[in-house]
C-alpha positions as CSV (number, residue, x, y, z in Angstrom):
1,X,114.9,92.4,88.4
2,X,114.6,92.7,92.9
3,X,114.2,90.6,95.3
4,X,112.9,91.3,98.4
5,X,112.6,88.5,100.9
6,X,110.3,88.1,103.8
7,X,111.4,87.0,107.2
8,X,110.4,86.9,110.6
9,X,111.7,86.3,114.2
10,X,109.5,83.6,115.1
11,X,106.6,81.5,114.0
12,X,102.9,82.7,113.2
13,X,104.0,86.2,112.5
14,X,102.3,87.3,109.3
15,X,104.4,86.8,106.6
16,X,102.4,84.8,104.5
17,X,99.8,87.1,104.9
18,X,102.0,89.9,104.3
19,X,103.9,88.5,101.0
20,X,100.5,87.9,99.6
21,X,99.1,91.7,99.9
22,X,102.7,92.9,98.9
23,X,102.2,90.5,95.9
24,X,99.1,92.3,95.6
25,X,100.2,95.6,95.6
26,X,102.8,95.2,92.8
27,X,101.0,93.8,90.6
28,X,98.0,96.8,91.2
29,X,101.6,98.7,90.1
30,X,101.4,96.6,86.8
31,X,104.8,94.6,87.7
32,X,105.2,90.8,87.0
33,X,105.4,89.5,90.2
34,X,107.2,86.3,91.3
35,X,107.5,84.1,94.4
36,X,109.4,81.5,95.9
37,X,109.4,79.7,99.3
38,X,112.7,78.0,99.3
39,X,111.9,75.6,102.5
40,X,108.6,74.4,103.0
41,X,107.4,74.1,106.3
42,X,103.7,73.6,106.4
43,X,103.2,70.4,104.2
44,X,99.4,69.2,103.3
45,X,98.6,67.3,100.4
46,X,97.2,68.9,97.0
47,X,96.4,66.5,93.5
48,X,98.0,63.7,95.1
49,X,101.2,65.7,95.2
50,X,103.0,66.8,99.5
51,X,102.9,71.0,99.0
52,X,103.8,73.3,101.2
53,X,100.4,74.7,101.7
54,X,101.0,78.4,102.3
55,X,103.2,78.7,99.6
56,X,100.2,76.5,97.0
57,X,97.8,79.3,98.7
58,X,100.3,82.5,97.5
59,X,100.7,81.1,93.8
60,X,97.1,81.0,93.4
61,X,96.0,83.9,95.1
62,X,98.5,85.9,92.9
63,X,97.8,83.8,89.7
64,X,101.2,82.7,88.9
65,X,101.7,80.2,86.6
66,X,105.1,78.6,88.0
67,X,105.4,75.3,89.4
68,X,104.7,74.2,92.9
69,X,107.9,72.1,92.7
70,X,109.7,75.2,92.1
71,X,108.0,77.6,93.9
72,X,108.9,75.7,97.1
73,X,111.4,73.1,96.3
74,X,112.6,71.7,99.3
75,X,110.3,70.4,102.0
76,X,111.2,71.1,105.6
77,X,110.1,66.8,106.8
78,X,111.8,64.7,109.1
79,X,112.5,62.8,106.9
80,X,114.5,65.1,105.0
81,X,115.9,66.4,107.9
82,X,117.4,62.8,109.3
83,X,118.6,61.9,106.0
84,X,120.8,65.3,106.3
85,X,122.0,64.5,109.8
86,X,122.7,61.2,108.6
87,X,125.4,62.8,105.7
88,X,122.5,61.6,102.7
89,X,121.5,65.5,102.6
90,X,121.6,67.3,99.3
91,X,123.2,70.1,98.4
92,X,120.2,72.7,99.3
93,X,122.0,75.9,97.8
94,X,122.1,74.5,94.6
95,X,118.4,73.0,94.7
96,X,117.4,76.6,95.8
97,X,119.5,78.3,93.1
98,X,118.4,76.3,90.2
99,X,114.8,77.1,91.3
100,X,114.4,80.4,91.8
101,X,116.7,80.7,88.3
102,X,113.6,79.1,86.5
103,X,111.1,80.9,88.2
104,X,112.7,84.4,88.1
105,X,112.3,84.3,84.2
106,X,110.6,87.4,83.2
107,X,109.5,88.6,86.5
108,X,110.0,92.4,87.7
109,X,110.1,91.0,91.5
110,X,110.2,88.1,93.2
111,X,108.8,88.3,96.6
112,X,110.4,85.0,98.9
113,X,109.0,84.0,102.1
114,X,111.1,82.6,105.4
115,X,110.1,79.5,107.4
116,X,109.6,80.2,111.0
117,X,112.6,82.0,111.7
118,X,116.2,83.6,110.4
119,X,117.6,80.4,111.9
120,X,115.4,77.7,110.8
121,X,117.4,75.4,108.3
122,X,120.5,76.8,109.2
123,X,122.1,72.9,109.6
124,X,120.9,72.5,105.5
125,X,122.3,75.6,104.2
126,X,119.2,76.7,104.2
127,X,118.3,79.4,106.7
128,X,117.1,82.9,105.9
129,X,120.9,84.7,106.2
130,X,122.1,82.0,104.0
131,X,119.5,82.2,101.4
132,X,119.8,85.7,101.4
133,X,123.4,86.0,100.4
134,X,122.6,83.0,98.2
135,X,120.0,84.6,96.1
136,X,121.4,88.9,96.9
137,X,117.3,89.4,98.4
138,X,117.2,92.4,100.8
139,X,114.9,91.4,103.7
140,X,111.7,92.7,105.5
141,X,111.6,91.6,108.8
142,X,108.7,90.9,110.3
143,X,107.9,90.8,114.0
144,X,104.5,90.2,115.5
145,X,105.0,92.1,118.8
146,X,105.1,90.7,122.4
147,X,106.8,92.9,124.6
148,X,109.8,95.4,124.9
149,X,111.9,92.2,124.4
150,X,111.2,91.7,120.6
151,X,114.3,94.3,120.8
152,X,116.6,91.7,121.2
153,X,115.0,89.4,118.9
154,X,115.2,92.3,116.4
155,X,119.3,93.0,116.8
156,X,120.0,89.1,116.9
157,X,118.2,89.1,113.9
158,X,120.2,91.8,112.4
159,X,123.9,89.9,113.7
160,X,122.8,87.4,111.2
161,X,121.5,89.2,107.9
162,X,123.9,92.3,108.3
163,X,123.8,94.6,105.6
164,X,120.6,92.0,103.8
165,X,118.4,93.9,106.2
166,X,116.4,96.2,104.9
167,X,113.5,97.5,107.2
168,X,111.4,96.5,110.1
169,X,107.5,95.5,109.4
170,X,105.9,95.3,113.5
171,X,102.6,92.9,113.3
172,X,99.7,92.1,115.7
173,X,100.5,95.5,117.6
174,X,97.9,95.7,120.2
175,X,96.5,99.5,120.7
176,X,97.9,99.3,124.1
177,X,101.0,98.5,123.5
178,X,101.5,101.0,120.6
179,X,103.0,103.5,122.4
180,X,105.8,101.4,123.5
181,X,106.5,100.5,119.8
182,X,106.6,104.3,118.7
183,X,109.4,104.1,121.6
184,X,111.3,101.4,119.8
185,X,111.0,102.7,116.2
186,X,113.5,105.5,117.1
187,X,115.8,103.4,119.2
188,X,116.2,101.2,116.0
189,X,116.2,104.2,113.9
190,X,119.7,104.9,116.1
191,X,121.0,101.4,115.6
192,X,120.5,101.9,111.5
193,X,117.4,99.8,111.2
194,X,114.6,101.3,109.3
195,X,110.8,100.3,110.7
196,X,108.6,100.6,107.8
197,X,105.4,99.2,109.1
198,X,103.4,99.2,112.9
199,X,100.1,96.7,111.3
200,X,97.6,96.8,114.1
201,X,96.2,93.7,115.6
202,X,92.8,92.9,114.3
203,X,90.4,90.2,115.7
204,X,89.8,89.2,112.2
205,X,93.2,87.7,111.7
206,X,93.3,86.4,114.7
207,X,90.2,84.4,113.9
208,X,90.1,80.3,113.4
209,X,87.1,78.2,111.1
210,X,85.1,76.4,112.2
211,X,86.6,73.5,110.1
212,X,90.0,74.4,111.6
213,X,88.3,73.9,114.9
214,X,86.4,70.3,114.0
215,X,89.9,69.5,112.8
216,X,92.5,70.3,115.5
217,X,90.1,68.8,118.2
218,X,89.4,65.5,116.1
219,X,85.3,66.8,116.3
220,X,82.7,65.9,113.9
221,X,80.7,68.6,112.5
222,X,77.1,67.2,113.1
223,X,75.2,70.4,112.0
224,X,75.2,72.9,109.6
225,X,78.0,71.3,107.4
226,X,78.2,73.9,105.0
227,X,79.1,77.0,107.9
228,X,83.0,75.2,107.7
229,X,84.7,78.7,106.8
230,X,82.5,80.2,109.1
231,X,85.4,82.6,111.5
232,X,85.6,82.3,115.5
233,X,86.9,85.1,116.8
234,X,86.1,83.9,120.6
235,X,86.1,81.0,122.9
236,X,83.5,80.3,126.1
237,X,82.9,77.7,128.8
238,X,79.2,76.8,129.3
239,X,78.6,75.3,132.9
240,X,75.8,77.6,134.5
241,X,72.4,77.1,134.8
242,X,70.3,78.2,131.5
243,X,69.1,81.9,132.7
244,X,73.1,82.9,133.9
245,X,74.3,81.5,130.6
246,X,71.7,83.4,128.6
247,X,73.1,86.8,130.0
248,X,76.8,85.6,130.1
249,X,76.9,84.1,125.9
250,X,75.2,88.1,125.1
251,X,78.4,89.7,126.3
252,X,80.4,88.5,123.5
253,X,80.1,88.0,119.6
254,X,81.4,85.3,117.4
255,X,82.0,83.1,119.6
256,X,82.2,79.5,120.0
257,X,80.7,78.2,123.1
258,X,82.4,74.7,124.7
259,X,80.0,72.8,126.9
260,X,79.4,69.5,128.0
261,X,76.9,67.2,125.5
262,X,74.2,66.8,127.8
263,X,73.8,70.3,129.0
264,X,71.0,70.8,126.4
265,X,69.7,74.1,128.4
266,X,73.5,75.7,127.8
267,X,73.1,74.8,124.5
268,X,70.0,76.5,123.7
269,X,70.6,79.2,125.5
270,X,74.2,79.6,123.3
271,X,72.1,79.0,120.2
272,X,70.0,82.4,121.0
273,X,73.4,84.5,121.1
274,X,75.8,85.6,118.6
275,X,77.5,82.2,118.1
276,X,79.2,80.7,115.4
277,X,79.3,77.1,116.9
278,X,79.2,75.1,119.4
279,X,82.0,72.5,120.7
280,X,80.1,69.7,122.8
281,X,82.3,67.9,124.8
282,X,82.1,64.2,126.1
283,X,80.9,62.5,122.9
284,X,77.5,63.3,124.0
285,X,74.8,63.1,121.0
286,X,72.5,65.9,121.9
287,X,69.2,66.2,121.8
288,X,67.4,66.3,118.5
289,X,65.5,69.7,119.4
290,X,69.1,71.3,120.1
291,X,69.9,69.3,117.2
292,X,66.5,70.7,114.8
293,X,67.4,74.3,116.6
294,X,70.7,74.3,115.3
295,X,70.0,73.7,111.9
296,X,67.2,76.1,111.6
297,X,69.7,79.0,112.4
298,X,73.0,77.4,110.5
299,X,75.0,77.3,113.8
300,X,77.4,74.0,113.3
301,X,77.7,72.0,116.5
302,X,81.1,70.2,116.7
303,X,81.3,66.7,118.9
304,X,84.4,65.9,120.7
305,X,85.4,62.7,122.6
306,X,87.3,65.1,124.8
307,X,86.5,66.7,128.7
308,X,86.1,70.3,128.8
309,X,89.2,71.0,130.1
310,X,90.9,69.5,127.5
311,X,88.8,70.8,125.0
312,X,89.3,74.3,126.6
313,X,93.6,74.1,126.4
314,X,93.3,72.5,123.0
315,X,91.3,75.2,121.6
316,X,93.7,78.0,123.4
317,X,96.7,75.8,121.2
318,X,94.4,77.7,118.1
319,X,94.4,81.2,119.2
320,X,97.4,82.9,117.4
321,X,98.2,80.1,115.2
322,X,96.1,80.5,112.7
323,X,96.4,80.9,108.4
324,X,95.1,83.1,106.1
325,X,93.5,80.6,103.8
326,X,90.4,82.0,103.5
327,X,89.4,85.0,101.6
328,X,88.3,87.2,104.6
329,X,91.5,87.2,106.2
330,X,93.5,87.9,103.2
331,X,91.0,91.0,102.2
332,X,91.8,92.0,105.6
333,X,95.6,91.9,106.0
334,X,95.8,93.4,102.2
335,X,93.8,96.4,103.8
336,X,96.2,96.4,106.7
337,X,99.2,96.6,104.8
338,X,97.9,99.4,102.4
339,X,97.0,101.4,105.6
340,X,99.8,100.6,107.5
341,X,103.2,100.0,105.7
342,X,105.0,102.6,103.7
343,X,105.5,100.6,100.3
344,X,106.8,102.7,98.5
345,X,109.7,103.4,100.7
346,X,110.2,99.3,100.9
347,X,109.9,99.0,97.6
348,X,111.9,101.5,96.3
349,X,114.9,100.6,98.7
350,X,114.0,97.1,97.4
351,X,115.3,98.5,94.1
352,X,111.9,97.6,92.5
């Protein structure tokens, strides 16, 4: 049986995305696929029961039958956390091992998935070197690209797994900056680290719901209710006079446009562009013909008891920090990956 276990240098990376379509893959390869994420980090509650939601999104998106309990066995909460510092912690290596020894029963692979970074945990036994050595996984670093400087983050990374390192994925390259990466692939190539993957950045991913949206701004949905998963791949300011905002909403597609609840032209005016929503600021009813307009062509109007400045930085908060819980997404880093990493060089160094 491998292992091959999915990292990354920071936060928001991809690799939930990316364990999912490798998950994917295998299994298209007729292997029994297994997965683990040892520390959960982005709790929610499913059946009455705290899961870490990524990990509850994996298992049933690659139809394993394990346990959630096992699958991600130790929850990343303060909780847990002050109980630690306090010297009430558990012994995390063995909560770990005693898992992933249930759930790698009859599995060709088990695919395991970091928290936010190679450090995180590290106080509980429990970062992504430690578990590495714990559980002999070869890792796939991911790093969603920033500048020249994810270089650094790259060797650091590497002073910690040491020979547990297995190959470089890049993610969210923009087509800018891709010449600069084909600079760094051979610079690593030098230094012994493999680069298996350059996965494009793609607006798609990048995209938030609606519902996501209604949620992180405390908004209620007053329209359209059932346009939730709905994706936004852009954010505007409405604050013209109805004829500029006409012409300035065309430019751009998918959008959600942010305005003030009494501006009933803007909103009109948003309604007859490509929009997927519209975030009215204030906690200002509007008007019931925007209101009747809206409905008509299943735009979802979102009110806020926020200013549109606020409104405006809390959105920006969204942008980048995103899942891929909806099916969209996933169909669209899957495609990525295919296109994009060499999997059969990963998984055959994996030893799968």
């Amino acid at each position: 049986m491998a292992n091959l276990y999915v990292v990354s240098t920071e936060a928001y990376s991809g690799k939930t995305g990316i364990c999912l379509s490798l998950g994917l893959l295998l299994k298209e390869r007729g292997k029994v696929v297994g997965y683990m994420k040892p520390i959960g980090t982005t709790p929610g509650r499913v059946n009455d029961k705290t899961v870490d939601l990524d990990a509850y999104y994996v298992l049933k998106r690659l139809e394993i039958e394990d346990s959630i309990e096992d699958v991600s066995p130790i929850s990343l909460t303060r909780k847990f956390m002050h109980d630690h510092l306090r010297g009430q912690g558990i012994d995390s290596g063995k909560i770990i091992k005693d898992a992933y020894l249930k759930i790698s029963k009859g599995k060709d692979v088990v695919l395991l998935e970091n928290g936010a970074d190679v450090n995180e945990g590290r106080f509980i036994n429990a970062s992504a070197f430690q578990i590495s050595e714990l559980l002999n996984a070869p890792v796939a670093l991911v790093v969603k690209y920033r500048s020249e400087l994810v270089v650094d983050d790259i060797l650091e990374a590497r002073g910690l797994l040491g020979d547990k390192l297995l190959c470089v994925i890049f993610n969210q390259v923009p087509n800018s900056q891709r010449p600069v990466v084909d600079m760094i692939v051979p610079y690593l190539g030098q230094k012994g680290i493999k680069t298996y993957g350059i996965i494009p950045r793609d607006k798609t991913l990048t995209s938030v719901t609606v519902g996501e949206i209604a949620d992180h701004l405390n908004g209620t949905i007053l329209t359209a209710t059932n346009k939730t998963e709905e994706l936004v791949e852009n954010f505007m300011v409405g604050a013209m006079g109805q004829e500029k905002a006409l012409r300035f909403f065309q430019r751009t597609a998918n959008k959600a446009v942010i305005t003030g609840g009494d501006r009933a032209d803007v909103q009109l005016a948003a309604l007859e562009t490509p929009t997927k929503a519209l975030i009215l600021t204030g906690n200002l009813q509007p008007s019931p013909i925007v209101m009747a307009r809206s409905e008509d062509l299943g735009i979802p109007m979102i009110l806020v008891d926020l200013d549109t400045l606020t409104a405006v930085e809390k959105t920006d908060e969204l942008v980048g920090r995103v899942r891929i819980h909806q099916a969209q997404k996933a169909q669209r880093v899957y495609e990525l990956v295919k296109q994009s990493v060499d999997v059969n060089a990963l998984f055959g160094d994996a030893g799968v």
